[in-house]
N, C-alpha and C positions, 0 to 999 in steps of 0.2 A: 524322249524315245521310250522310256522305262512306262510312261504312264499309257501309251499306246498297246504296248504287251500286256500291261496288267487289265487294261480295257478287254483284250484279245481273251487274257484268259477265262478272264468273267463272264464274258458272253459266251466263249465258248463250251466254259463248263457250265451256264445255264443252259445251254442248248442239249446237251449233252446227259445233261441229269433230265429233261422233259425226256428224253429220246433213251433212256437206259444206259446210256454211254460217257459217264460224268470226267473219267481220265480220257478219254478219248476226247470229248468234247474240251476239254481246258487244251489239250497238249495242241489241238490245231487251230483252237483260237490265238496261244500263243506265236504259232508261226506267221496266224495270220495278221495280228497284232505286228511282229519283228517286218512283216512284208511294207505294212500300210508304213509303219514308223520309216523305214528305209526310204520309200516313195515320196514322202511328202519332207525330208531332208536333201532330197537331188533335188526336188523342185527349188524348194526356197535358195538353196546353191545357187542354181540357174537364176534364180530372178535379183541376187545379189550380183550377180557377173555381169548380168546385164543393167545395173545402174551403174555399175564401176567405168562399163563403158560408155557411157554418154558423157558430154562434151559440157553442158548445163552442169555450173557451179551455182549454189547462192548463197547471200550475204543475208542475216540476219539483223534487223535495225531495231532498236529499241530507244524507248523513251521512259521517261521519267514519268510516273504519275503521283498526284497530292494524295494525302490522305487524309481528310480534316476530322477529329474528333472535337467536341465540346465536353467540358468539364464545368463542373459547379464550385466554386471558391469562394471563399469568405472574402466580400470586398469590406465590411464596413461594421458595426452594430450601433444601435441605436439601444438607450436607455432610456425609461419615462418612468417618472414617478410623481410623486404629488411633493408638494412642499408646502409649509403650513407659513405662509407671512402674516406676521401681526402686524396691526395696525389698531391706533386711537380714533373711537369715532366723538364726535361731540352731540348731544342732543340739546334741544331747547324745549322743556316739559314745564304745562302751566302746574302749579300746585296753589292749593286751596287750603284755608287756614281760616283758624275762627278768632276775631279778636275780641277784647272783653271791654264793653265799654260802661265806664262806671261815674254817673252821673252822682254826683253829693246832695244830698236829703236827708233823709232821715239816718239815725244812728243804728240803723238795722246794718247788719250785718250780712252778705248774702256769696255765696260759693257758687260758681257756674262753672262747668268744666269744659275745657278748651281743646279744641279740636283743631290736629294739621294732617296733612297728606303727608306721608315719605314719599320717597325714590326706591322702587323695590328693581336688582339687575337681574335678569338670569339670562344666562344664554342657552341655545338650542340650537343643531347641525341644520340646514335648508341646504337642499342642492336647490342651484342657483344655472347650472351649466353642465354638459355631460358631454363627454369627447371619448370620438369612436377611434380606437386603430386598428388596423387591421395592414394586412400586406395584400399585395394585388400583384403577378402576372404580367411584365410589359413586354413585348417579343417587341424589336428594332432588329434591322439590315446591319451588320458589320462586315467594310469591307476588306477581304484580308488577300496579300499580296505574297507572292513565293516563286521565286524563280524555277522554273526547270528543264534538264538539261535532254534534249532530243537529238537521235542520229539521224544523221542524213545519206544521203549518197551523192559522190562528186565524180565525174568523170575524167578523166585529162586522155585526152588522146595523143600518141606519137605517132610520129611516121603517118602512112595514109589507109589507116586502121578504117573499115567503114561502121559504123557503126549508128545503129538506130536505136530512139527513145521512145520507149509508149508510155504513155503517161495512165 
């Protein structure tokens, strides 16, 4: 109601201040404001009286609905690493060697120098194999079950009540 009047006076003192008449103008927009507020409180009056009287009740039905969210969780981790296993290997390498062969004759004296191969190891890294990982993205269907509970409407008739269903 309050904000009806102050509408009233607002307009009316704008009207009032265009037209040289600024008190003049507020004090009858307020009346006319308190007239309009008055007016449109007997209507809504009236239009509450008139649901009070009608004969139409209703029932409101309600149901249950899901609400599913997903979440991300730690199901698992995996660890990779390298591990160094040793192992013995055997090889079979020819080697070369010089022997000295000394046939007797004369009393000379003679010095040859003898020659053999070694076995020289060394080792050095070779990749041999390379292995990728990575994680990948699998979307699958899960299918998830949940009761819920719904109203309904039941009838019971007594006596010889007439009564019709529209569906």
């Amino acid at each position: 109601m309050g904000r009806f009047i102050m509408t009233g006076i607002l307009a009316g003192g704008l009207i009032g201040w265009i037209a040289g008449y600024f008190f003049t103008g507020a004090a009858a927009g307020g009346l006319i404001g308190l007239l309009l507020a008055y007016a449109i409180k007997e209507r809504r009056k009236s239009v509450n009286e008139n649901k009070k009287e009608s004969s139409d009740q209703m029932i409101k039905l309600k149901e249950e609905q899901l609400e599913i969210k997903k979440e991300r969780v730690k199901s698992g981790e995996v660890t990779i690493r390298k591990e160094v296993v040793e192992e013995e290997k055997t090889f079979k390498i020819p080697i070369r060697r010089e022997e000295m062969v000394i046939e007797a004759g004369d009393e000379e004296e003679l010095r040859i120098p003898v020659k053999e191969e070694e076995v020289e190891i060394t080792k050095h890294p070779v990749t041999v194999a390379e292995v990728e990982v990575s994680k990948r993205q699998v979307e699958e269907m899960e299918t998830v079950k949940a009761p819920v509970k719904k109203e309904t409407v039941s009838v019971e008739v007594v006596g010889q009540a007439d009564v019709k269903e529209e569906k």
